[in-house]
Every structure is written in C-alpha cells, then in structure tokens.
N, C-alpha and C positions, 0 to 999 in steps of 0.2 A: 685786334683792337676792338674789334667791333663785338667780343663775347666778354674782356674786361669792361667795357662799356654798360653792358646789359649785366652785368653779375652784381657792378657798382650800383644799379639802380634801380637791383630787384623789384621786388614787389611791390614797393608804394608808387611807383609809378608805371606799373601795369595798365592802367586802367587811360594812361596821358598816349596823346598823340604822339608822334613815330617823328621824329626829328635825323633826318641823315647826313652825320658830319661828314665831309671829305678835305682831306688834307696830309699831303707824305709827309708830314711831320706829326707824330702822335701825339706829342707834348702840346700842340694846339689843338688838338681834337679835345683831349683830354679837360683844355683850360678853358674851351669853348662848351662841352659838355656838365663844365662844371657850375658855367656862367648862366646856364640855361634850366640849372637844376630846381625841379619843381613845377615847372609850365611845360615840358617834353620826357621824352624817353629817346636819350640818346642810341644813337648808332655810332658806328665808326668804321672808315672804308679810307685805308693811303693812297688808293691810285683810283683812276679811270676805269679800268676793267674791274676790279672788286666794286666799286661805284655801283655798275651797271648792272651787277650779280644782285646786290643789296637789295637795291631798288624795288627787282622783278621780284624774288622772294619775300621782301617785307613788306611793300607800298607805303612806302613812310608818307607821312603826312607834308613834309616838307625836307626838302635837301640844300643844307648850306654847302657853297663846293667854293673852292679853293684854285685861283687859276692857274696859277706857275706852279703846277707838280712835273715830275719828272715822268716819260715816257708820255701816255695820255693826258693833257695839259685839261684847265675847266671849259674851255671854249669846246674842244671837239667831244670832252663827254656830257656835256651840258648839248649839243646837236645832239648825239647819239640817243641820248635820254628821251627827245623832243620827236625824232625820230621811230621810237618804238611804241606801237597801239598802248603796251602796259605799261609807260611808263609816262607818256609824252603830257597825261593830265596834272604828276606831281608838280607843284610850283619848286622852282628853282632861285634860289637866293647865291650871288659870288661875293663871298669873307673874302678879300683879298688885302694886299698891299699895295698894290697898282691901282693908283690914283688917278692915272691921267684921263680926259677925257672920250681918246681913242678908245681905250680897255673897255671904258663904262659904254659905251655905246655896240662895242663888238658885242659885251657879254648881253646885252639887250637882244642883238640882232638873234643870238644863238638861240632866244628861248626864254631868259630867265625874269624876272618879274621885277627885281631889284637888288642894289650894289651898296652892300654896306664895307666902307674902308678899315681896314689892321692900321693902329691899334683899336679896338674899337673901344667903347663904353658901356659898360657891362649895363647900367640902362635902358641906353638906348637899343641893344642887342635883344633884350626880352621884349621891351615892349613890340619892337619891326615884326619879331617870330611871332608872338602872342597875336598881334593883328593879323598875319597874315596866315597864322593856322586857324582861327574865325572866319575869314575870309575864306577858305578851303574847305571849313566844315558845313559854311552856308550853301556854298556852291555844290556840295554835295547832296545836300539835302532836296535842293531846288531840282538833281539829277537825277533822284531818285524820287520826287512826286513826280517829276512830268514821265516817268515810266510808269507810274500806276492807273490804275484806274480808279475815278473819285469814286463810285459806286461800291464797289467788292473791296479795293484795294489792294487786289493780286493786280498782275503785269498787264499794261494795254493794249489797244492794239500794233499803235508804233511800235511798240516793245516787240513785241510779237512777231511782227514783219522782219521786222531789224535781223533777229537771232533767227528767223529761217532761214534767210538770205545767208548770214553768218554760219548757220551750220551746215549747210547746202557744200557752200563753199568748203569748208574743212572738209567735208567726207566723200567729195566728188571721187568716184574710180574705188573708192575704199570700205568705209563700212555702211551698215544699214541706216535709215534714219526713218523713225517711225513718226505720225500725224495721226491724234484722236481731232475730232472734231463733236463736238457734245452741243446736245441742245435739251432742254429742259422742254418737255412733254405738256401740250396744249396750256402752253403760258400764256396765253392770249384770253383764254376762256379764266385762268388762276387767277388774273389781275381785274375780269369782268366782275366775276362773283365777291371777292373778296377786298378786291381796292389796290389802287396803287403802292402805297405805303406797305401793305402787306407782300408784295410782289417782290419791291426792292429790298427787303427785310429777307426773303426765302432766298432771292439770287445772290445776297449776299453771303448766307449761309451755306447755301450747294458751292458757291468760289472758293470759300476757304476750306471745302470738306474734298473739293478734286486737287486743289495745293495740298492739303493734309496725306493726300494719298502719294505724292509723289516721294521716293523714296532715295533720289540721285541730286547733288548742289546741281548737276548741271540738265536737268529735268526744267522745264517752264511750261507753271500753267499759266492763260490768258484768257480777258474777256475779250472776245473776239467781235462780238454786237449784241447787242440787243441781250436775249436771254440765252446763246449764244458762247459757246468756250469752246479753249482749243487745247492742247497741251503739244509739245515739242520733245520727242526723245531719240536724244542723238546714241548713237551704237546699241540699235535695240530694232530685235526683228520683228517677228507678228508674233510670235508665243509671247514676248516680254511687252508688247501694247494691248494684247487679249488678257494677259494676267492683271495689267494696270485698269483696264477699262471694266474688268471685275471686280477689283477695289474699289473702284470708283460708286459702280452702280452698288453695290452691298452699304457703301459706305453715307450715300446719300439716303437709302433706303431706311439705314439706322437713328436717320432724322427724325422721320415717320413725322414729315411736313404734311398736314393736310391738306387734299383738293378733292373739293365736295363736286366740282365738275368735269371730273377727270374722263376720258371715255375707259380708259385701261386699271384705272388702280385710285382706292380711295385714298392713298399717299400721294404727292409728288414723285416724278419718274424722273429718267432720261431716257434721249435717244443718243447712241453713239456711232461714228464711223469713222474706220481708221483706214492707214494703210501705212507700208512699210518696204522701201525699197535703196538700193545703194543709187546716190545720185550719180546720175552720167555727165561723164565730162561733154560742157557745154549745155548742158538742159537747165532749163530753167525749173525754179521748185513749185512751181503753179503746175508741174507736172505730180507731184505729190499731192499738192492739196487739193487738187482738182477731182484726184481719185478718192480721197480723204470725204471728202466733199458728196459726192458720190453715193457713198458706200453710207453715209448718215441720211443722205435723201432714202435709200435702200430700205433701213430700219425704221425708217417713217412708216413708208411703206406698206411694212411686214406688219405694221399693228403699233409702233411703239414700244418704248420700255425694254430694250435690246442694243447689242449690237453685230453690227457688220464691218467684217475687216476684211483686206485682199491685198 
C-alpha cells in the first residue's frame, strides 16, 4: 500500500511533508490519501507492526492511525510509537469511528495529539493536518536552533554533551570512539590587535571549515567555548582522528586568516588534541575527554600550531 501511495504521488509532492496513513482497510487509506492531496505526501501502513516499520524508515511528519485494526489495534501502536527514541517525537492524530468519550480519552492517554471522527469532512481533515504539520515544523525548527550555536552555527555545547553521553553509551565494550579537541592559537592577542568583530568573523569561519572537513552524517563538529571546538567520531581510532585533525589544520591554513600577532605563524593557526579509546563498561566519558583535553594542553606546550593524540 504504502509503494501505490508514493508512485500515485510522485514527484510533485516530493518536496510535501510525510503524512502516514494507518488503517487495515486500504480503501480508506487510499480515500484519505486522496483527501489530503496536495498539503502531504502520503504513506500507507494496514497494521500496527508495518506502522512502526514506516515510521523508523521514513520519519513522517505526521501519522493519522486508525484504532479498531485487527491484530495490533491504534492504542498499543500509538504507545509503541511513544515509546520508541525514533519515533516517540512524530505527532500522532486517531481517524477513527469510535466516538465515544472513553476511546477519545484513551487515545489522548496513549500519546496522540488529537481525535478526528469517520466520516470525516474532507475540510475539516486538511485544515487539523495542515495545522498540525506547521505546528511540527515550528517545533522543529525551534529544535534545531537551541542545538546551535548563535555565533558559528555549527552544534553547541548542549549538543555536544548530549551525543558524547549518547555515543559513550552505544559503544561501551565495543568500538573506538575518538575526541579532537581544537583551539585556535593566541586568540586572545587576534581579538586585542584587530577587534572583536573581527575575532567572531574568523571563528566563525575556522567552525564551518572543521564541519567542512568532517566526512561521516554521524561525525559532530561543536563550539565547545570560547574560541574553543571539539568534534565527536564514533567508530574511529587514532590513524582516522590524526587523518581528520590533518584535514582540519591544511584546511584552516587554506584560509590564510591573518594574525599580525601570532607568536607561531603570520596566519591563523590551531592547536589540536585528541584521543581515541573503546569506552569501558561503566566509565564515564570524561575519561576521554579528560585525555582529549590533555593531549591539546600538550600541543600548546610544544609551541602551538600541531597536534597531539594518545
């Protein structure tokens, strides 16, 4: 159902938000998909378990579900949905028949947002989804500044924190996880001689040139403080964070930012320090970054304009 759906509404609605019909009757997916045409991009899922397949695979922007299906009904896969990290942020809408106030209240409890009644009016039906795929796009957006940073506009520090915690976790006992930690070379003296304005103009430039270098979706670079970054790379040992912290430094260097008070270089520099180790179960990851940490005080050290990794 869900490949007639999407062949029906090819390419002019590529571009529309992810709408995911459920319902074991396909003639009402189909009559709902059709009522919808134009403001989404239909799915289509007859049961519970296809539902929850859709879902993780697609990330629809919203899911209308259906509650009297046969096997997994809308209440326990509407929980399920609510339930899972990748799915539990889709809003959930119940198209049902079931009227009564119990129903409307259960399907509240389960998760979902709001209860539109079979039959419905075709209407009223665009306008509820149109509101409430606005409503999801806003809230998206609002998700995705408070993960930035206003300055550079690569990932913050919360951000930052969050996914080492989070990848810490995933690779406990299992694979490497590597920590640069970068700092931009007597920025203190760059912002004396030449002014603030010019300062946050250069770190906003060296942020998006160590994002620029990262070559994995699940790579994160971040402004970690001040003039200050860090980058996160999960299943990567110390050849694959010495090769990236190469990039990085060649790539900055291709700036050829001037600093007329540099001690090391009439460019702009960095300093870098990584490290790269599989987390232990129960360690905390401030045992990485600690080392990370470390190893960039090291190349301070050493003169600047390098790095140290272990």
């Amino acid at each position: 159902m869900n490949q007639s759906l999407q062949r029906r509404s090819a390419e002019p609605n590529e571009n529309l938000p992810a709408v995911l019909i459920v319902d074991d009757q396909p003639l009402n997916i189909a009559f709902t998909g059709g009522a919808l045409e134009g403001i989404c991009r239909p799915l289509g899922a007859t049961d519970g378990k296809e539902a929850l397949q859709l879902a993780r695979q697609h990330q629809p922007d919203l899911i209308l579900l259906d509650i009297r299906m046969r096997g997994m009904d809308g209440f326990e896969t509407c929980r399920r949905l609510k339930s899972d990290p990748q799915t539990r942020g889709i809003p959930v809408i119940f198209l049902t028949a079931l009227k009564d106030e119990e129903n409307e209240e259960q399907g509240l409890q389960a998760g979902a947002i709001d209860y539109i009644s079979k039959p419905f009016s075709t209407p009223l039906l665009r306008a509820r989804v149109r509101n409430h795929l606005q409503l999801y796009r806003q809230q998206r957006q609002l998700e995705r500044l408070a993960q930035l940073d206003g300055l550079t506009g690569i990932a913050n520090r919360r951000t930052f924190d969050e996914l080492l915690r989070t990848c810490w976790a995933h690779q406990a006992g299992q694979n490497p996880l590597a920590l640069l930690m970068i700092d931009v070379d007597a920025f203190k003296r760059y912002n004396d001689s030449l002014g603030h304005q010019c300062g946050d103009d250069a770190l906003h430039r060296v942020a998006l040139c160590i994002e620029a270098s990262l070559q994995r979706h699940e790579d994160l670079a971040a402004r970690y403080g001040g003039e200050e970054f860090a980058c996160i790379l999960p299943n990567t040992g110390l050849e694959g964070a010495a090769h990236l912290a190469q990039t990085i430094h060649d790539a900055v260097a291709a700036l050829r930012i001037l600093h007329p008070s540099s001690p090391t270089s009439p460019f702009l520099t960095l300093s870098i320090g990584g490290a790269a180790l599989v987390p232990g179960l129960g360690e905390s990851p401030l045992v990485l970054l600690e080392k990370a940490d470390a190893n960039l005080y090291q190349a301070k050290q050493n003169g600047r304009s390098q790095t140290v990794l272990s």
